[in-house]
N, C-alpha and C positions, 0 to 999 in steps of 0.2 A: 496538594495533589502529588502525584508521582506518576514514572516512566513506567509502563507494565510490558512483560515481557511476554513473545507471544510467537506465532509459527502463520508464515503465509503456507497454507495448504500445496500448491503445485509446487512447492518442492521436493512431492514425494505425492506424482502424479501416478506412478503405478501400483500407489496404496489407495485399498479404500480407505471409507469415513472410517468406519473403527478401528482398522491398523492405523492411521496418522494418530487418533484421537488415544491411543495406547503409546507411540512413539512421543508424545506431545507430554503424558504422563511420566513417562523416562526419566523426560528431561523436564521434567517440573515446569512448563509453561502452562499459563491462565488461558491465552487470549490467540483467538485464530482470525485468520479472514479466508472464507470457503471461497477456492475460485472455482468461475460461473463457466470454465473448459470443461472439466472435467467430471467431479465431484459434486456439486452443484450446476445441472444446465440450466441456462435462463429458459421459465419458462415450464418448469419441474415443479410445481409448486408441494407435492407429495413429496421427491428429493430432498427439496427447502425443507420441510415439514419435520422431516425424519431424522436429517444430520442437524437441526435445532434440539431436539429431543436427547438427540445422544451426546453433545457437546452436553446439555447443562446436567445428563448424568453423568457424565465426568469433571462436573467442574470447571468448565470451560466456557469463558463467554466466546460466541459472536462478536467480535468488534466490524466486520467490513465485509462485504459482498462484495469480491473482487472479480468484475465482469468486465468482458472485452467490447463493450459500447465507446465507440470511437465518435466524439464530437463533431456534428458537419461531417462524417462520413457513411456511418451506418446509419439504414434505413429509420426516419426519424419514429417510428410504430414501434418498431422493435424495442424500444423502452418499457414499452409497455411490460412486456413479458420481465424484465430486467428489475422492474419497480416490484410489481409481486413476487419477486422469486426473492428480494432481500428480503420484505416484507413479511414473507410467512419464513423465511430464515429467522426473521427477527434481528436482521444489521441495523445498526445506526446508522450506516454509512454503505455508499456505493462508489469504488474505484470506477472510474472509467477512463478512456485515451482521448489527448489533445488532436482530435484528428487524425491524419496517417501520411503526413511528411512534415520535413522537419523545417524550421524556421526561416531556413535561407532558400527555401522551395517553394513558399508557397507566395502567394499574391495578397494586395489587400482583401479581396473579396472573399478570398479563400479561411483568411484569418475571421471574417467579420461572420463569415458560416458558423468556423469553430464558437466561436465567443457565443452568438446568437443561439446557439444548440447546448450549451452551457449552460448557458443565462435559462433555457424552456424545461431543460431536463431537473436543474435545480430545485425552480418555482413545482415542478410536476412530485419531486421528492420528498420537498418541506410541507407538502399538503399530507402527508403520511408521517412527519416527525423522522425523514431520513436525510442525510446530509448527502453530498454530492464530493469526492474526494479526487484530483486527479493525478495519475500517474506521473513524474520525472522520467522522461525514458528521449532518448535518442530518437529521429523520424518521428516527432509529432512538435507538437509548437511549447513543450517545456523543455526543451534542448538545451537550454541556455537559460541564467537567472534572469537575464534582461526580457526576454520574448514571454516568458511564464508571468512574471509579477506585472507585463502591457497583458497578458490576455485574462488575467483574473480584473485586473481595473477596466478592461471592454465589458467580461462577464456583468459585472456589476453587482453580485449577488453574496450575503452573508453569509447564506448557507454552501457556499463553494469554499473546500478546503483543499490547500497543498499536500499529499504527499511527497517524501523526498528520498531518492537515492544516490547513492555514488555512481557518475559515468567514468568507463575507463579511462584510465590513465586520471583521473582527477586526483590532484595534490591536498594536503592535507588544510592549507590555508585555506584554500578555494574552497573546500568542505566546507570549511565552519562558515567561512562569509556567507554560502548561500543558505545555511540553514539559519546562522542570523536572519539573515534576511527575509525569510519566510515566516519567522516565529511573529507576531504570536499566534497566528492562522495554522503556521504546520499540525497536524496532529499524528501525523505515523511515518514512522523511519523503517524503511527494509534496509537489513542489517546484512551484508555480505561482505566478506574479501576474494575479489580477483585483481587478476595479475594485470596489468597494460595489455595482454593481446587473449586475455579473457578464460584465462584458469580459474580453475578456482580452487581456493586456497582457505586452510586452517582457518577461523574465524582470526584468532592472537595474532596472526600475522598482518593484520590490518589497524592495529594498535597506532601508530601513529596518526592515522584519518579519527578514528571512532574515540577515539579515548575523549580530545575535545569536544565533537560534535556531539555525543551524548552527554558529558556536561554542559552544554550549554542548555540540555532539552532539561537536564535532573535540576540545574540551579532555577529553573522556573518554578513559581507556585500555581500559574493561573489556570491551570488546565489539565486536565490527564491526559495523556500523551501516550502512544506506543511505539516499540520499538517490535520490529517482527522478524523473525531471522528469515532467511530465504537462501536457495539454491546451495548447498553443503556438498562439501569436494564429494565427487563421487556420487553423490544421489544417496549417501550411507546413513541412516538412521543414525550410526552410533556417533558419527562426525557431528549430529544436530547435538544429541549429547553433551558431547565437549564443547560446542558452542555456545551452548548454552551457559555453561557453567563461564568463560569467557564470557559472555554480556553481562552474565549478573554481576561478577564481579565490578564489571569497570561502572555501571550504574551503583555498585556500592562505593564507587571510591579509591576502590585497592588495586 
């Protein structure tokens, strides 16, 4: 298996589908996940429909329907729309949020929501052959490796997978420990370099974080795995570019 290289869509929210999907060509990536803000609303199922069409005439898989359905907090129906709209995208997988505060905020009851909305929305996915993927992100209950790896063991469920990103200010050790820690469940990395008070910066200048923790994703065999660039200094096309050229590289080695 290997790491595939690939483009989270709102990074370049005020491009439509076929400018990202020519921007994406640039810079030679396979693999997108269409967020459900923008580009894809949940719910759109013609939307879904059209940017599945155009992605695989360029070449491009669908890897993730990245939608903003928050665990135990959005309205529990509104999956609904969120299920079909991956579905006629054709995702394998749907991003969604741990809730909407963060780990040292919320209560037991509060967590046992999350989990519980987890665990319904998963079972509701795998009846369609779609996985259930959730965010790393700051104010929701993946804040931390400890709170994330208690709320997928309450989930309970095979078809829930990790994704994982960098929080600011996180050191390069810590990187790798939690992506250790995740694997062999992680299946996609969003790839950025910002600063401690949240620049953003060169992809290459983030070489000491990323260089281990995507080997530790490349030395695996068991899984295909993605790596997705996100948020590029400036919102500039040409910066995904050179980022790109930056990830392949360090996924080759060099």
């Amino acid at each position: 298996m290997s790491v595939k290289t690939g483009l989270v869509s709102i990074t370049f929210r005020q491009l439509g589908v076929d400018a990202v999907l020519d921007v994406m060509r640039r810079a030679e990536l396979s693999a997108v996940e269409w967020g459900g803000d923008v580009h894809v609303p949940a719910g759109d199922v013609a939307a879904a429909k059209r940017t599945a069409t155009a992605s695989a005439d360029h070449g491009v898989a669908v890897v993730a329907y990245g939608s903003y359905y928050r665990a135990g907090e959005t309205a529990p129906g509104d999956f609904d729309d969120v299920l079909r709209t991956a579905v006629a995208l054709g995702a394998p997988r749907i991003r969604v949020w741990a809730g909407a505060a963060g780990s040292a905020d919320v209560t037991p009851e509060r967590r046992d929501r999350v989990a519980a909305d987890l665990r319904r929305i998963t079972e509701l996915a795998a009846r369609e052959g779609v996985e259930i993927a959730v965010e790393h992100h700051p104010n929701t209950l993946t804040d931390t490796l400890d709170s994330a790896l208690a709320l997928y063991a309450a989930a309970g469920h095979p078809g829930l997978r990790p994704y994982w990103q960098p929080r600011l200010g996180l050191g390069p050790a810590e990187a790798l420990r939690e992506v250790t820690a995740l694997l062999p469940a992680l299946v996609t990395v969003h790839v950025f370099t910002w600063t401690a008070d949240g620049a953003r910066r060169p992809l290459a200048e983030g070489a000491p974080l990323w260089e281990p923790v995507l080997g530790a994703l490349r030395d695996r065999d068991d899984a295909e795995r993605y790596a997705l660039l996100e948020f590029v200094q400036d919102d500039d096309p040409e910066a995904l570019v050179r980022d790109a050229v930056t990830l392949r590289s360090w996924l080759a080695g060099s």
